[in-house]
C-alpha positions as CSV (number, residue, x, y, z in Angstrom):
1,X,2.5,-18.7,25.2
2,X,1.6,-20.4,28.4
3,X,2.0,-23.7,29.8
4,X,-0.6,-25.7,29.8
5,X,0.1,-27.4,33.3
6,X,-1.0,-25.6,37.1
7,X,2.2,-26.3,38.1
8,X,3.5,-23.2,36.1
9,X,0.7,-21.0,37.3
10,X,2.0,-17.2,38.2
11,X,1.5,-15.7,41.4
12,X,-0.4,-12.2,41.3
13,X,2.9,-10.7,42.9
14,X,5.0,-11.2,40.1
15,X,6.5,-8.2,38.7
16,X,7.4,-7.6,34.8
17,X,10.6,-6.3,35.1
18,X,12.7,-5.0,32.6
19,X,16.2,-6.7,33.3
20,X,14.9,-10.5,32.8
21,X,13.5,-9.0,29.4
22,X,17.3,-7.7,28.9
23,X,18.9,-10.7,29.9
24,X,16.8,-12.5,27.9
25,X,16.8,-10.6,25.1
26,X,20.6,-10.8,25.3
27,X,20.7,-15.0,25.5
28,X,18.2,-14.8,22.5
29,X,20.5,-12.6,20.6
30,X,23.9,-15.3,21.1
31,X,21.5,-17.9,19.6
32,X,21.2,-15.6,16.4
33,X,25.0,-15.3,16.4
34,X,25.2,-16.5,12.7
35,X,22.0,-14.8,11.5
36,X,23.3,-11.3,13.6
37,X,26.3,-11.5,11.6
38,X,25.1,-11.5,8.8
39,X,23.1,-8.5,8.8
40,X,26.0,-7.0,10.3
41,X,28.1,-7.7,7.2
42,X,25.6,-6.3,4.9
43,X,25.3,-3.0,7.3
44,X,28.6,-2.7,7.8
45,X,29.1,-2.8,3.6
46,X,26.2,-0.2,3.3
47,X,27.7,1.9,6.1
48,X,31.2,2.5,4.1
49,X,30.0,2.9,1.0
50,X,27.5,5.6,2.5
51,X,30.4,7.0,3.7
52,X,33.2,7.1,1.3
53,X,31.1,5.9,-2.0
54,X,28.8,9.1,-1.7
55,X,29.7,12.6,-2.1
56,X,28.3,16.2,-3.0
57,X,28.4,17.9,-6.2
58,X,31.3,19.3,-7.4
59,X,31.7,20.1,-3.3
60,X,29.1,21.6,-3.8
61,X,25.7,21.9,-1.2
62,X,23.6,18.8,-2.7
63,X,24.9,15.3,-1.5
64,X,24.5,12.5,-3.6
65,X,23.7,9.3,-1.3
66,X,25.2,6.1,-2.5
67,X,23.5,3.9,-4.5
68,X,25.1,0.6,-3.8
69,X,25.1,1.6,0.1
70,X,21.4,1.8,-0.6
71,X,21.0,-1.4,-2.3
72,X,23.2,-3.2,0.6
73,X,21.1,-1.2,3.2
74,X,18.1,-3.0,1.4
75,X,19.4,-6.5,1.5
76,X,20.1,-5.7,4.8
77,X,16.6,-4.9,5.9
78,X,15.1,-7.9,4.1
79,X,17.6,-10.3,6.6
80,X,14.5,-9.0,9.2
81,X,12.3,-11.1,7.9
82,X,14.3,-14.5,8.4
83,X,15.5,-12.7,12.1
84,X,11.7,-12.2,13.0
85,X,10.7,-16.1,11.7
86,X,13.9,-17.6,13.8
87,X,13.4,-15.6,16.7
88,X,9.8,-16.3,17.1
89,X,10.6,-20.1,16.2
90,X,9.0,-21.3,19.5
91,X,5.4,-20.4,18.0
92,X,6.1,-23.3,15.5
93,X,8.9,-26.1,16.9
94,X,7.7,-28.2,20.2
95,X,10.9,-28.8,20.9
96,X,11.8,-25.0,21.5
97,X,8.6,-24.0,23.0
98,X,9.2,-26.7,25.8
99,X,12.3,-25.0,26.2
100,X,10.7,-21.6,26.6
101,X,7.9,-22.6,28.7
102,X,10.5,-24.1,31.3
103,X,12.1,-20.8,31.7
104,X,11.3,-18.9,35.1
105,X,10.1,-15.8,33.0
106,X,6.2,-14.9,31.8
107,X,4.9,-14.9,28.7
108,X,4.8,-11.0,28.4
109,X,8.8,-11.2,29.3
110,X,9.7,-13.5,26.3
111,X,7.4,-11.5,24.0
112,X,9.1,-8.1,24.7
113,X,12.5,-10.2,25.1
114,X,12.2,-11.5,21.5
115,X,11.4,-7.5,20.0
116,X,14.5,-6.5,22.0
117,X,16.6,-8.8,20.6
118,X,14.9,-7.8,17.0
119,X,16.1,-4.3,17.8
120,X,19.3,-5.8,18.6
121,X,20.1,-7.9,15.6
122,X,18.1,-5.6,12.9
123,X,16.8,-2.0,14.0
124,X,20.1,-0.7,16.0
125,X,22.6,-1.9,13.3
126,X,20.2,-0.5,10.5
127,X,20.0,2.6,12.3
128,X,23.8,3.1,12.7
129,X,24.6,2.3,9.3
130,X,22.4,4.2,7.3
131,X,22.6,7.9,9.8
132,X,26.0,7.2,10.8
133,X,27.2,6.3,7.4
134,X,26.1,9.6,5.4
135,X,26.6,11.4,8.4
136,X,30.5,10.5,7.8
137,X,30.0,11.2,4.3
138,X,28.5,14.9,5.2
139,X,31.8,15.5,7.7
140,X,34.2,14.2,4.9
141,X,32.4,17.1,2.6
142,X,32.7,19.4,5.0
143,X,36.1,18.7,5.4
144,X,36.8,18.8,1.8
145,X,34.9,22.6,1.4
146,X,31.1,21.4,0.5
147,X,28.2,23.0,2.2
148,X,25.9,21.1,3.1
149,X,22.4,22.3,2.5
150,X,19.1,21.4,3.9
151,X,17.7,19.1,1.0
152,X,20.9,17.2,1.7
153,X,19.5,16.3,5.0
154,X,15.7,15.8,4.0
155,X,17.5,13.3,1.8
156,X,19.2,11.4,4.2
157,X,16.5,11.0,6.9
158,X,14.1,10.3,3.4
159,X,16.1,7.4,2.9
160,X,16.8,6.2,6.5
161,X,12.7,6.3,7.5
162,X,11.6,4.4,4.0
163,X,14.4,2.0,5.1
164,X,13.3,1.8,8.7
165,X,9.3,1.7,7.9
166,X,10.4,-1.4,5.7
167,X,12.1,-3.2,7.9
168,X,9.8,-2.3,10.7
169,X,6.9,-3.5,8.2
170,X,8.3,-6.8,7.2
171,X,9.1,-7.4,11.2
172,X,5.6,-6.8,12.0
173,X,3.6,-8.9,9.8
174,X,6.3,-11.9,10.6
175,X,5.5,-11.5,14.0
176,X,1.9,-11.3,13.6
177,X,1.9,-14.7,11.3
178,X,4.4,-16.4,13.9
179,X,2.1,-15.5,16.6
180,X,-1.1,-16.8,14.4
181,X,1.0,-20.0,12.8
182,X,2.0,-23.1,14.2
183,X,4.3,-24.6,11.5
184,X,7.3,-23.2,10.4
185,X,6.2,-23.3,6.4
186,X,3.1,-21.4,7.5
187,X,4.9,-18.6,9.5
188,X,7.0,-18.0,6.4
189,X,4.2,-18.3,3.4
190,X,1.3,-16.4,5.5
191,X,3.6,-13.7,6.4
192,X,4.4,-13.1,2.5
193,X,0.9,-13.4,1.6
194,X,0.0,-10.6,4.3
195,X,2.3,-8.5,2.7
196,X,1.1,-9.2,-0.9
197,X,-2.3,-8.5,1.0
198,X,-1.3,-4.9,2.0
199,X,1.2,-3.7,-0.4
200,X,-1.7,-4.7,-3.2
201,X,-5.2,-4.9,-1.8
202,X,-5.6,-0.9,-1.0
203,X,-3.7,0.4,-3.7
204,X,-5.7,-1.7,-6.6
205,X,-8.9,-1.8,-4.8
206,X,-9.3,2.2,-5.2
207,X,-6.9,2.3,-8.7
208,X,-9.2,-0.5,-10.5
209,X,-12.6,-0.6,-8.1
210,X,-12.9,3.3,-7.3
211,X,-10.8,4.8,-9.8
212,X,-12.3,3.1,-12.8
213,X,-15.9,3.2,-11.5
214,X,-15.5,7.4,-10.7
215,X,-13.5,8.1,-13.8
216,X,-10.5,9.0,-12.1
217,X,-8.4,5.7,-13.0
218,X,-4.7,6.7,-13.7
219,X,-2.1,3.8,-15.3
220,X,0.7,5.5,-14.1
221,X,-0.4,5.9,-10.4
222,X,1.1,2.6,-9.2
223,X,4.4,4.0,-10.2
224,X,4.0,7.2,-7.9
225,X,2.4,6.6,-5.0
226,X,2.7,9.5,-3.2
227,X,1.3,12.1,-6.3
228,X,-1.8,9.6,-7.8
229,X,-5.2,10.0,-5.5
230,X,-3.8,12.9,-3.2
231,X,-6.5,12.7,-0.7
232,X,-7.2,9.0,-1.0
233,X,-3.5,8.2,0.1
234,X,-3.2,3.9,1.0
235,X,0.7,4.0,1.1
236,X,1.2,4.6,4.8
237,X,1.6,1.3,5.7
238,X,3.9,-1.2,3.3
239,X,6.8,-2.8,1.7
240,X,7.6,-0.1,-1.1
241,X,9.0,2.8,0.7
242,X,12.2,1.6,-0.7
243,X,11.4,1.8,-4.0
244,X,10.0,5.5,-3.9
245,X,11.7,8.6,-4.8
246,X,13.0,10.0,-1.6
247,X,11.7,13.3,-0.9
248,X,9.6,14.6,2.3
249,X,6.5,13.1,1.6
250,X,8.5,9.4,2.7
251,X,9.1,10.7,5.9
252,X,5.9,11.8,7.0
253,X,4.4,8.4,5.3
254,X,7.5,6.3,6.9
255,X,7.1,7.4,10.2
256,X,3.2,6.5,10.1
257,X,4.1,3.1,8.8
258,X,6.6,2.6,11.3
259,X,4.4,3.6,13.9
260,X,1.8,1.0,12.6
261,X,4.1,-1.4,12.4
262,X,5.2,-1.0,16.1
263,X,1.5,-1.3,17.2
264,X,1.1,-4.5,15.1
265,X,3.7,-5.9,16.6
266,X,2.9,-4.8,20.6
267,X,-0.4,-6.1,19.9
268,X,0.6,-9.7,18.9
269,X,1.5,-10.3,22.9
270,X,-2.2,-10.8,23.0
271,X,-2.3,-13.9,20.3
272,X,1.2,-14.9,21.6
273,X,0.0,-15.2,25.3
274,X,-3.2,-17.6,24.5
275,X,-0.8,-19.7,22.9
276,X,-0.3,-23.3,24.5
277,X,2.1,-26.3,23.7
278,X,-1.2,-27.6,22.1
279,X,-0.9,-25.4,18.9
280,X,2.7,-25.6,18.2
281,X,3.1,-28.0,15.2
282,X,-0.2,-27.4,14.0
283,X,-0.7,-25.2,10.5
284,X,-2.9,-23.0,12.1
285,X,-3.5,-21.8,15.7
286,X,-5.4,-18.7,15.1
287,X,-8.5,-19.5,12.5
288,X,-9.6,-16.1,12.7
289,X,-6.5,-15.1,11.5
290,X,-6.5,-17.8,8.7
291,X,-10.4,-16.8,7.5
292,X,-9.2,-13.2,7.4
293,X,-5.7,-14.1,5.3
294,X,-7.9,-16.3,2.4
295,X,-10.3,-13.6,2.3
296,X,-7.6,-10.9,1.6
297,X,-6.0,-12.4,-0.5
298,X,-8.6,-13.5,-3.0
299,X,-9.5,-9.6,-3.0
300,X,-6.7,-8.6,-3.9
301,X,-6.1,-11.1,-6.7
302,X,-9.7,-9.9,-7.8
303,X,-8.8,-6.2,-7.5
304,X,-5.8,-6.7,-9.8
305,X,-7.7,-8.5,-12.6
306,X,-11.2,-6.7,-12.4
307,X,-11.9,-4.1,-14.9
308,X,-10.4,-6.1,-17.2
309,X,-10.9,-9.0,-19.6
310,X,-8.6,-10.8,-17.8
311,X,-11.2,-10.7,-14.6
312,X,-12.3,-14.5,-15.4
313,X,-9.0,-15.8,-15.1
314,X,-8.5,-14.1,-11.7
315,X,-11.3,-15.4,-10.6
316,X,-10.3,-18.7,-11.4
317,X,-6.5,-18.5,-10.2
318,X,-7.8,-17.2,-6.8
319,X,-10.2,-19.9,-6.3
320,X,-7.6,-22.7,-7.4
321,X,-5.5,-21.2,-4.6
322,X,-8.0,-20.9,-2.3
323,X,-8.6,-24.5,-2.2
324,X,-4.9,-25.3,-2.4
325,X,-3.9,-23.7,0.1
326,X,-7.0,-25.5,2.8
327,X,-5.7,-28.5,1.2
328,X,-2.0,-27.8,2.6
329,X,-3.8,-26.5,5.9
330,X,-6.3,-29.0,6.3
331,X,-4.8,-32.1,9.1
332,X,-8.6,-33.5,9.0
333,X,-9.4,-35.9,6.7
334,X,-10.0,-34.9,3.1
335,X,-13.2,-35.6,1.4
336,X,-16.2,-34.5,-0.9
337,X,-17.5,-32.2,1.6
338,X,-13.8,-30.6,2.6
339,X,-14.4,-29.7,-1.2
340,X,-17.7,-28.3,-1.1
341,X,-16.9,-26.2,2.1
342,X,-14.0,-24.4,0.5
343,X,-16.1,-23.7,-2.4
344,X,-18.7,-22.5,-0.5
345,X,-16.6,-20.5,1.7
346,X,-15.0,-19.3,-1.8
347,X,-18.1,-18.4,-3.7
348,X,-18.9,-16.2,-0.7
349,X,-15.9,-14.2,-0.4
350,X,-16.2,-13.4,-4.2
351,X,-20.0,-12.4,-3.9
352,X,-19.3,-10.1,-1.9
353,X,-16.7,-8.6,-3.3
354,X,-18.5,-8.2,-6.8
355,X,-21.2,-6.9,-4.5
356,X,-19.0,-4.5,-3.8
357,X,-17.7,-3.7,-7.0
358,X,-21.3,-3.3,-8.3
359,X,-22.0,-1.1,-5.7
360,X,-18.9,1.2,-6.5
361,X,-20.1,1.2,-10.7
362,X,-23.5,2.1,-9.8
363,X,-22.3,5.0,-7.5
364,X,-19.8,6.7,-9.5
365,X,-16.9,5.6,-7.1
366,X,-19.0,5.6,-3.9
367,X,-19.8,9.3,-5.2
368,X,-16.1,9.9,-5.8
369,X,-16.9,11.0,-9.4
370,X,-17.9,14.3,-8.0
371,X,-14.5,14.9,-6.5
372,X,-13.2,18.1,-8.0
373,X,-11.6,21.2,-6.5
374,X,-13.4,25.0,-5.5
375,X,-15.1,26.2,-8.4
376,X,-12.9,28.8,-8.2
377,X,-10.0,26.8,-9.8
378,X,-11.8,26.6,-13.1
379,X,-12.0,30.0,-13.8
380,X,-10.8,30.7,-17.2
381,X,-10.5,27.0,-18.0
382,X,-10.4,25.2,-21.1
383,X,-13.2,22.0,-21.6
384,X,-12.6,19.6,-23.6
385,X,-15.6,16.7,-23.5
386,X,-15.8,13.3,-25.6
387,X,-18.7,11.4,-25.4
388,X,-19.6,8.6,-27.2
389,X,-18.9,5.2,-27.2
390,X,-15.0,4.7,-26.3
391,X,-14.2,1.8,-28.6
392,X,-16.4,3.3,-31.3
393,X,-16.1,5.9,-34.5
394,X,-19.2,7.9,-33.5
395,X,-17.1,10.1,-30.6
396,X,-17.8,13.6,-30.9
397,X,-15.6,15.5,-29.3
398,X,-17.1,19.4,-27.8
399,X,-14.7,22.3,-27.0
400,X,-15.5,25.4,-24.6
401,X,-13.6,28.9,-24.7
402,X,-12.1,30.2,-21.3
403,X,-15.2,29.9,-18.7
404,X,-16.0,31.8,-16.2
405,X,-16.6,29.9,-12.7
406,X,-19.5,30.3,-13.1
407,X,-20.4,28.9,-16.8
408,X,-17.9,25.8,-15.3
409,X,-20.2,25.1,-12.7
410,X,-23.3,24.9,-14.8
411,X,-21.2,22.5,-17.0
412,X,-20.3,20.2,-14.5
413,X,-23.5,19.8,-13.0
414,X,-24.8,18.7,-16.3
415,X,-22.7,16.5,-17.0
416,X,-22.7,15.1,-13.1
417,X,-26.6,14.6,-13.3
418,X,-26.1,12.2,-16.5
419,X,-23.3,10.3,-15.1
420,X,-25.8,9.9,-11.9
421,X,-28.2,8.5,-14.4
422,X,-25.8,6.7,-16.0
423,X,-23.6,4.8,-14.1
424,X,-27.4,3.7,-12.4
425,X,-28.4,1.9,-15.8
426,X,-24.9,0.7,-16.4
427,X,-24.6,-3.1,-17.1
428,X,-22.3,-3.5,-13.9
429,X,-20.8,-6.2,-15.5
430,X,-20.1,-5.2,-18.7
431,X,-17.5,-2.9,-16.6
432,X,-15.8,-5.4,-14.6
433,X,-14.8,-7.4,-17.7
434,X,-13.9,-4.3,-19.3
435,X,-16.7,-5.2,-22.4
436,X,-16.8,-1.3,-23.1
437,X,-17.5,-1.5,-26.0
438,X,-21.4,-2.1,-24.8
439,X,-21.6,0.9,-22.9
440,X,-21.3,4.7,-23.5
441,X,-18.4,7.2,-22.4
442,X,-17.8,10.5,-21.5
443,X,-14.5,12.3,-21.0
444,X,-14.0,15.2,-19.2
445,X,-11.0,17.0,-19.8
446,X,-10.7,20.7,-18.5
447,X,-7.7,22.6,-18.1
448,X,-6.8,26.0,-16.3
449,X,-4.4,28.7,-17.3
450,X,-4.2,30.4,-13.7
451,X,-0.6,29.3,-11.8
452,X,-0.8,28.7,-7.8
453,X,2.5,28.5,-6.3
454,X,1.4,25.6,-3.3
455,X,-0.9,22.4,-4.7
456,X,-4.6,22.8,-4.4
457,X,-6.8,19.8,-3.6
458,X,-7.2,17.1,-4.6
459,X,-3.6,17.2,-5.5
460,X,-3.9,14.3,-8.0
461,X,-5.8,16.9,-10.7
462,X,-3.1,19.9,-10.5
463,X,-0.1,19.3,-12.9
464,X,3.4,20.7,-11.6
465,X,4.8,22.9,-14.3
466,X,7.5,25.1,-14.6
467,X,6.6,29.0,-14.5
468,X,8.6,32.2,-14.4
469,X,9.7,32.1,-10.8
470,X,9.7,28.3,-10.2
471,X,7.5,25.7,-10.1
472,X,3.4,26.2,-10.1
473,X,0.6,24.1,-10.3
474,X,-2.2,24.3,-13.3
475,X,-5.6,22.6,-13.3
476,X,-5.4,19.7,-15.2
477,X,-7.0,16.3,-15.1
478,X,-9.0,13.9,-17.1
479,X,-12.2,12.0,-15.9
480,X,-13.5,9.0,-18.4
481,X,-16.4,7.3,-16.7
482,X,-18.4,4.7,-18.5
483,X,-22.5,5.2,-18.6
484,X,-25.2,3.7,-20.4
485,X,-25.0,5.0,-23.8
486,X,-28.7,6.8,-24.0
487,X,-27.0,8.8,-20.9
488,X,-24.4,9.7,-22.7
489,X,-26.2,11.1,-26.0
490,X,-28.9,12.5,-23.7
491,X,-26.2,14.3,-22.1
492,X,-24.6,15.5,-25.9
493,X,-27.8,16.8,-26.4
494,X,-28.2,19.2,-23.6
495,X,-24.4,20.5,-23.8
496,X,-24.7,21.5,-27.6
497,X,-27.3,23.7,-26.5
498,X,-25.4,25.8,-24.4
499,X,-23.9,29.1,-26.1
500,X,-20.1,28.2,-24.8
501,X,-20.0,24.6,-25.8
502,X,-19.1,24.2,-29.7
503,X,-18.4,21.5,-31.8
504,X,-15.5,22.7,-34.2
505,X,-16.6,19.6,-36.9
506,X,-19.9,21.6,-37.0
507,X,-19.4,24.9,-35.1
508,X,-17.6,28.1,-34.9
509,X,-15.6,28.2,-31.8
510,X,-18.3,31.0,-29.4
């Protein structure tokens, strides 16, 4: 932020210079004191019990990391977000930023003073206890006889980045919101709602909006994030690295999140420098920032509920919070066209994401629906295809012997031509309040005999199994995309008449 006043103007030959941001940095950190402290206490907890609370198996080569060091490490990280509101406080107190102004430093020196002193109080203790800890623990193992082997140390550095790339996360979108905030309350309650924002909004948009609307929805993918969509991968940047299964795949997604995180962050000394005494106090400085947060978050309270019959009452919890929340925002006076603004503003918002949605039924997913891997993956596969009407009796359910690539890819062009047709003459809404029961279904279930011993692609419709020499992936996945029913029977029709297709209620098997 800069002062308002000439009298504070800069002269062109004043140098940046990395010891003020130091010093500063420094003084900032001794007004933590209490706040440093404490994250050192739950650190330093984490950091012995990664040490003497984990150990290998039966000295053996595997370590086992500790659990409760983990769970301290993690109360540890989420101390960041109370150091990244109080050392940003002079966004949102005009008593501090009067303070900060008067110092004989720029803007661009407080900024980069206020991340050092973030790295001070929360990334180099975090650091130190979580590779220094189970590094101890790997010495003390080696002392007693283990032998430590490689997954041992994939784990450890799995653990450290998911617990860096969340404290780096919940850092970043603090700073951002302190930078875009002029109240204290607002600093705090935006930055949560930006996380909600991105820890939900991608991951439910393409689960509920894509996923459903291509056939490719899966229950279960929230729950393991790095195995679901494969090639549509929206975990890279987020809160719930923590909560994963640590394996490589956290690293490589870590150390993208971390590295978005940092650029978040560096990129807030543009919103921080147009700051002036004028905004602190004020809800709101940035209403850019504040259009972009409502928006956001009404999407991804709509791409929770839709698909569901439970869409109507998202729609009306968002746009109850939507108008509370300008309400606690608003400093103007309150009246009847306040109201009619919001709700204007609100009904927008949701147009166009239902816009979108109907877009994404009437596609197929944007096209996704046609996402499958080489043809030659389906050699000697097994069909199984229901089509009917999914809430219904009338299903009838069509089997195929092994098929040769070539027979598969006759199959699935079929049935991609009437899902085309289909999802075109849907009733778009009979979708996103899940009223299935109006529409016709087809399921598409094939699944492959041949083992691969590395994950074809997309990942997300290869099952991991167990084979002879060790694991191997199998073709397996289901697709269940709702069409207009006179699609779906058309589409009956033309299977039964080819020669490979049977139905065993009618049919002998071909």
């Amino acid at each position: 932020m800069e002062q308002i006043s000439s009298i504070t103007a800069e002269k062109s030959t004043y140098k940046v210079t990395f010891r003020k941001i130091a010093r500063a940095a420094a003084a900032e950190a001794r007004v933590h004191k209490k706040l440093a402290i404490i994250t050192l206490v739950f650190f330093g907890v984490a950091m012995l019990l990664f040490a003497l609370n984990g150990h290998f198996y039966n000295q053996g080569s595997t370590i086992e990391i500790s659990g409760w060091g983990t769970a301290f490490a993690i109360f540890g990280v989420l101390t960041s977000f109370f150091s990244a509101l109080n050392v940003f406080r002079d966004t949102n107190n005009q008593q501090l930023c009067d303070v900060a102004m008067a110092l004989p430093i720029k803007a661009t020196e407080r900024f980069f003073s206020k991340l050092l002193c973030l790295f001070y109080i929360q990334t180099a203790p975090l650091i130190v206890s979580v590779l220094g800890g189970n590094m101890l623990c790997v010495m003390i193992g080696v002392i007693n006889g283990a032998r430590p082997d490689p997954d041992s140390f994939e784990l450890i550095f799995a653990i450290f980045f998911a617990l860096f790339a969340g404290s780096m996360f919940i850092m970043s979108i603090t700073v951002l919101s302190a930078c875009c905030c002029g109240a204290i309350a607002e600093s705090a309650y935006f930055s949560m709602i930006l996380g909600f924002i991105i820890n939900c909004l991608p991951q439910f948009f393409v689960n509920n909006v894509i996923g459903t609307s291509s056939g490719f929805y899966n229950s279960s993918w929230l729950f393991g994030l790095f195995d679901g969509w494969g090639s549509i991968d929206v975990t890279y940047w987020g809160f719930l690295y923590m909560f994963q299964d640590s394996n490589g795949a956290v690293i490589a997604h870590a150390a993208v999140g971390s590295v978005i995180s940092l650029a978040v962050m560096m990129l807030s000394i543009f919103i921080y420098k147009k700051r002036d005494a004028r905004t602190v106090g004020t809800p709101i400085a940035s209403k850019v920032f504040f259009e972009l947060i409502m928006a956001g978050s009404c999407a991804s309270i709509f791409s929770i509920a839709i698909m569901s019959s439970g869409f109507g009452w998202g729609l009306l919890v968002a746009g109850v919070a939507y108008v509370i929340i300008n309400i606690i925002v608003s400093r103007a006076k309150i009246n009847g066209f306040s109201f009619l603004k919001w709700i204007g503003k609100f009904v927008l918002t949701t147009a166009v994401f239902l816009g979108i949605t109907v877009i994404s039924i009437k596609t197929g997913g944007f096209g996704y629906y046609k996402t499958r891997p080489d043809m030659k993956y389906y050699d000697q596969a097994l069909f199984t295809i229901t089509i009917g009407n999914y809430y219904g009796d009338n299903n009838t359910r069509l089997y195929t012997n092994e098929l040769t690539t070539e027979q598969a890819e006759e199959l699935l062009k079929i049935c991609d031509r009437h899902i085309q047709k289909g999802v075109a003459h849907v009733n778009p809404f009979d979708i996103m309040f899940d009223s299935s029961w109006n529409t016709g279904m087809v399921l598409i279930s094939p699944h492959g005999s041949l083992e691969y011993r590395s994950k074809p692609s997309p990942s997300f419709q290869f099952d991991r199994n167990w084979g002879a020499d060790g694991y191997v992936y199998q073709l397996a996945y289901s697709q269940r995309i709702n069409i207009d029913y006179s699609d779906s029977q058309a589409l009956l029709r033309e299977l039964k008449q080819l020669d490979y297709v049977y139905n065993p209620a009618t049919d002998d098997p071909r």
